[in-house]
C-alpha positions as CSV (number, residue, x, y, z in Angstrom):
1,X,-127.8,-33.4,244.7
2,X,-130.4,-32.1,242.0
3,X,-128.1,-34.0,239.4
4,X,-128.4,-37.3,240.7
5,X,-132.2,-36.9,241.8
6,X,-132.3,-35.9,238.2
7,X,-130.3,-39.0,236.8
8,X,-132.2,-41.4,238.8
9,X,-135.3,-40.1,237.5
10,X,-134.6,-40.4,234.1
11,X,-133.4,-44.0,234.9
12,X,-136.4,-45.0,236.3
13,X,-138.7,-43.0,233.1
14,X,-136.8,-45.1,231.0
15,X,-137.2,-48.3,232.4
16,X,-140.9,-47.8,232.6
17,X,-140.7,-47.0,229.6
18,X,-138.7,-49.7,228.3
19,X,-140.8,-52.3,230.2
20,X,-144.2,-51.1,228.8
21,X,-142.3,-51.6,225.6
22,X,-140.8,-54.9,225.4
23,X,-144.2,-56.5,226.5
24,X,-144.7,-57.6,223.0
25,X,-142.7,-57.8,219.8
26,X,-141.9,-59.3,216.6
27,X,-139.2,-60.0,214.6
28,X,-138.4,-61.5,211.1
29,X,-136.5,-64.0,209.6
30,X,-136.6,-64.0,206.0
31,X,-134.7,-66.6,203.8
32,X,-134.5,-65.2,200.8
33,X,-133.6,-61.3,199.6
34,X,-135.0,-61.4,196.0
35,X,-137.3,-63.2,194.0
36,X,-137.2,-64.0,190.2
37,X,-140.9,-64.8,188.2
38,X,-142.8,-65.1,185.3
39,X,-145.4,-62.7,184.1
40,X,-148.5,-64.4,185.2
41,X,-146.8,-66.7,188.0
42,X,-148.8,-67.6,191.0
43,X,-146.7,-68.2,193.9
44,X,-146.4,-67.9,198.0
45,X,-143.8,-66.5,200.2
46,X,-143.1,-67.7,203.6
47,X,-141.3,-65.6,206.5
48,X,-140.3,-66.8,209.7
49,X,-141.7,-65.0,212.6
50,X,-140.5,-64.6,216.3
51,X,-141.9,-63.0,219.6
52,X,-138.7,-62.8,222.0
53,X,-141.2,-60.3,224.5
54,X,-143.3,-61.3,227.2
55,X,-146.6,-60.8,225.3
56,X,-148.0,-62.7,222.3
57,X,-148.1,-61.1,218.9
58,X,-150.8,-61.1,216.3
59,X,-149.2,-60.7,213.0
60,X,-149.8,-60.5,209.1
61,X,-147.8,-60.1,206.2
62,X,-148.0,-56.8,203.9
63,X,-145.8,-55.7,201.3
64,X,-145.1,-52.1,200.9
65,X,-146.1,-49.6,197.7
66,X,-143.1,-50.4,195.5
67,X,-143.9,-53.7,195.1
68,X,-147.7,-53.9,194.8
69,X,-147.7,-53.4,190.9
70,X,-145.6,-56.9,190.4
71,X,-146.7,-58.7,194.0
72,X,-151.1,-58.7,193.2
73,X,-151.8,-60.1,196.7
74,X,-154.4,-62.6,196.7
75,X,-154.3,-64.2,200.3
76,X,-152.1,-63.1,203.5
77,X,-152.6,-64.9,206.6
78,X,-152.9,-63.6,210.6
79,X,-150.9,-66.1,213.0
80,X,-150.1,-65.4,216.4
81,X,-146.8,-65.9,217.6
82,X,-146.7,-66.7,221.1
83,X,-144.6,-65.1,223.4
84,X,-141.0,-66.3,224.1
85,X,-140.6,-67.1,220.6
86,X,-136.8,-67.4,219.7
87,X,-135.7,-66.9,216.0
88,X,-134.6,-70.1,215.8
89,X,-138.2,-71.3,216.9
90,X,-139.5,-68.7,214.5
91,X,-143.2,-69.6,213.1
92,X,-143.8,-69.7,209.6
93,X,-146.4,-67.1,208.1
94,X,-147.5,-66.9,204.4
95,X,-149.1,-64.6,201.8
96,X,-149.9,-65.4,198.6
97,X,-149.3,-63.3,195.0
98,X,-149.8,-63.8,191.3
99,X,-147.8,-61.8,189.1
100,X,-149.9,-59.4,186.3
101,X,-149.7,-61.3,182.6
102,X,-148.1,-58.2,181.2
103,X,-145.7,-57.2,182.6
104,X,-144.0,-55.9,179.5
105,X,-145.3,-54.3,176.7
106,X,-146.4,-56.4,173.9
107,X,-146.5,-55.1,169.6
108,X,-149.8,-55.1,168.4
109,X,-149.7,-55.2,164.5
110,X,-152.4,-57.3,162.9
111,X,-156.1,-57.6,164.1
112,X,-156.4,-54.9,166.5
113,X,-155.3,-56.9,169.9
114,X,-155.9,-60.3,169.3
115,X,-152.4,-61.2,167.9
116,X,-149.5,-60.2,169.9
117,X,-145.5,-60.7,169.9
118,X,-142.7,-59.6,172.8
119,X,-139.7,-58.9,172.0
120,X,-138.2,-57.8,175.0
121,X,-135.9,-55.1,173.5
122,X,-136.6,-53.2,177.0
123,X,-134.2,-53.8,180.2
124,X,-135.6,-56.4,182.9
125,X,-138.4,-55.2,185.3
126,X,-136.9,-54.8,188.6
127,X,-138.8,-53.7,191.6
128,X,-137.5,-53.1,195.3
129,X,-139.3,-52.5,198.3
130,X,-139.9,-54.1,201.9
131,X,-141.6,-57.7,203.1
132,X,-143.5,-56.0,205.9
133,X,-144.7,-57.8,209.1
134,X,-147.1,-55.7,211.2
135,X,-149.1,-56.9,214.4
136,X,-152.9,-56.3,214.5
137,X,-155.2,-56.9,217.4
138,X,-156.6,-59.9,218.3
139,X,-160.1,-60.6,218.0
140,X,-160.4,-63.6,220.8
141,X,-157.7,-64.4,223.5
142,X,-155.0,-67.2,223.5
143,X,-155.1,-70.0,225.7
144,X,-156.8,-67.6,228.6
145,X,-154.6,-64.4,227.6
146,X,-155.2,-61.5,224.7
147,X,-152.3,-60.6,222.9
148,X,-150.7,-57.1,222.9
149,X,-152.7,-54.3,221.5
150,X,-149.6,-52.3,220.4
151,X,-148.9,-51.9,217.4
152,X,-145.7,-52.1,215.7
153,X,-144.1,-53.5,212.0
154,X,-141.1,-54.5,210.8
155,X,-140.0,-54.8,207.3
156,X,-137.2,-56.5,205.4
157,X,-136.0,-55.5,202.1
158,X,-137.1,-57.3,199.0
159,X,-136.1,-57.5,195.2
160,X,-138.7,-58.6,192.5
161,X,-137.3,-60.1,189.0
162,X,-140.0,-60.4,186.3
163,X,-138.8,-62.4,183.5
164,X,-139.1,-61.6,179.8
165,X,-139.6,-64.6,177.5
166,X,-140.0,-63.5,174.3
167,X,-142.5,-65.1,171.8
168,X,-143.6,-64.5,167.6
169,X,-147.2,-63.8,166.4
170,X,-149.6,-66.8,167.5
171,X,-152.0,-67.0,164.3
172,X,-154.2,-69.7,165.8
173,X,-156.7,-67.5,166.8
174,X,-157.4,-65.8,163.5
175,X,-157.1,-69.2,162.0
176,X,-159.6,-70.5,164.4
177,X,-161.9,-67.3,163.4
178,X,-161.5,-67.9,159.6
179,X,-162.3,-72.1,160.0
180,X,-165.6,-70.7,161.9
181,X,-166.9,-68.0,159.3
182,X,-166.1,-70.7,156.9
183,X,-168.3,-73.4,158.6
184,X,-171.0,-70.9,159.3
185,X,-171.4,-70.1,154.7
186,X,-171.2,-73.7,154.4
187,X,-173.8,-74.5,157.2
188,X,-175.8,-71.9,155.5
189,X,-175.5,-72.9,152.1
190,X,-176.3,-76.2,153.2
191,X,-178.9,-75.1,154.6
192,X,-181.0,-73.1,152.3
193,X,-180.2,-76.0,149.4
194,X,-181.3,-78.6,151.5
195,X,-184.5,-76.8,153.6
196,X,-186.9,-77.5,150.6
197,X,-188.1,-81.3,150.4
198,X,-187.0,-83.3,147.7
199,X,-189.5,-84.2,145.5
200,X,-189.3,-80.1,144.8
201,X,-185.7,-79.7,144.9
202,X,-186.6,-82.9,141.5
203,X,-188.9,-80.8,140.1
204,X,-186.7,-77.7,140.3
205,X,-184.4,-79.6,138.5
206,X,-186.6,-81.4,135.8
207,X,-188.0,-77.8,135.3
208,X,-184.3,-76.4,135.0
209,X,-183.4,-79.5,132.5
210,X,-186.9,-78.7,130.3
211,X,-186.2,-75.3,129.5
212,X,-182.4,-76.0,129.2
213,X,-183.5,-78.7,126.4
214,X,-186.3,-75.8,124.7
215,X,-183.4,-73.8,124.4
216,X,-181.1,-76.2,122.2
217,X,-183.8,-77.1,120.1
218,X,-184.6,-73.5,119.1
219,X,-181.0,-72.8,118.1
């Protein structure tokens, strides 16, 4: 007789437990597994969101530590997904990244770090982790009713390709530097021959002439 006053009690405990649960959840519906970029590529990701529970759900998109070095977020929208929410109904929610410009290490030979070249001789960047959807409280109510304050994520896993495209020394900038020291002597030059008016630049000459002519004569 203890037994089953024992069973039914744990049959009740769990569904109490089970129903204070299942008030709110989320699930995800991601359609794409891995990504493949550029170093410096700005992009958005969208994941498909769904509350099957009885309570709504605010949510927002993370990502998890392993890809934060290649994913820079810039932007990651909250949404609430109401309750009822089938995965086929699933609402969309996005987050926004831009890939770091180096992603690969570059050879620095000639002016310091101004003039670059990659030759990708080093295997393709590859980094895994998880697309993570996690619910956060909301700040106002929904149509009359708050959503669920528990808190709860789910993840889904996530593969990051960073392209290598490989490029030779780019000499415009030092040729760009030498075409500006070069305007700035002539400018100068220029300058100090032509800052003096004139009739004395004349003079300067007929002066220059004079002696030059004094100087034949004696020889």
């Amino acid at each position: 007789m203890k037994k089953i006053n024992l069973l039914v009690f744990c049959m009740v405990f769990a569904v109490v437990l089970f129903s204070s649960v299942a008030t709110a959840g989320i699930g995800i519906v991601i359609g794409q597994e891995s990504l493949m970029l550029n170093e410096g590529e700005e992009g958005k990701l969208s994941v498909g969101v769904y509350n099957p529970f009885a309570g709504d759900s605010n949510v927002i998109i993370e990502i998890s530590e392993e890809l934060k070095e290649v994913l820079v977020m810039q932007e990651a929208e909250a949404k609430l997904i109401p309750a009822h929410t089938s995965s086929e109904d699933a609402i969309p929610v996005e987050f926004h990244f831009k890939v770091p410009k180096k992603v690969y290490e570059r050879d620095y030979t000639i002016a310091g770090r101004f003039i670059d070249e990659l030759k990708c001789e080093e295997e393709q960047k590859v980094y895994e982790g998880e697309i993570v959807v996690k619910s956060v409280p909301l700040e106002t109510s929904y149509e009359g009713t708050g959503g669920s304050a528990t808190q709860m994520a789910i993840g889904h896993p996530m593969r990051v390709r960073v392209n290598c495209n490989p490029y030779g020394k780019n000499y415009t900038l030092l040729y760009v530097f030498v075409a500006l020291v070069s305007g700035l002597v002539i400018f100068m030059v220029l300058f100090k021959k032509y800052r003096t008016p004139k009739l004395q630049r004349d003079k300067e000459k007929l002066a220059k002439l004079r002696a030059e002519i004094r100087k034949q004569k004696k020889n």
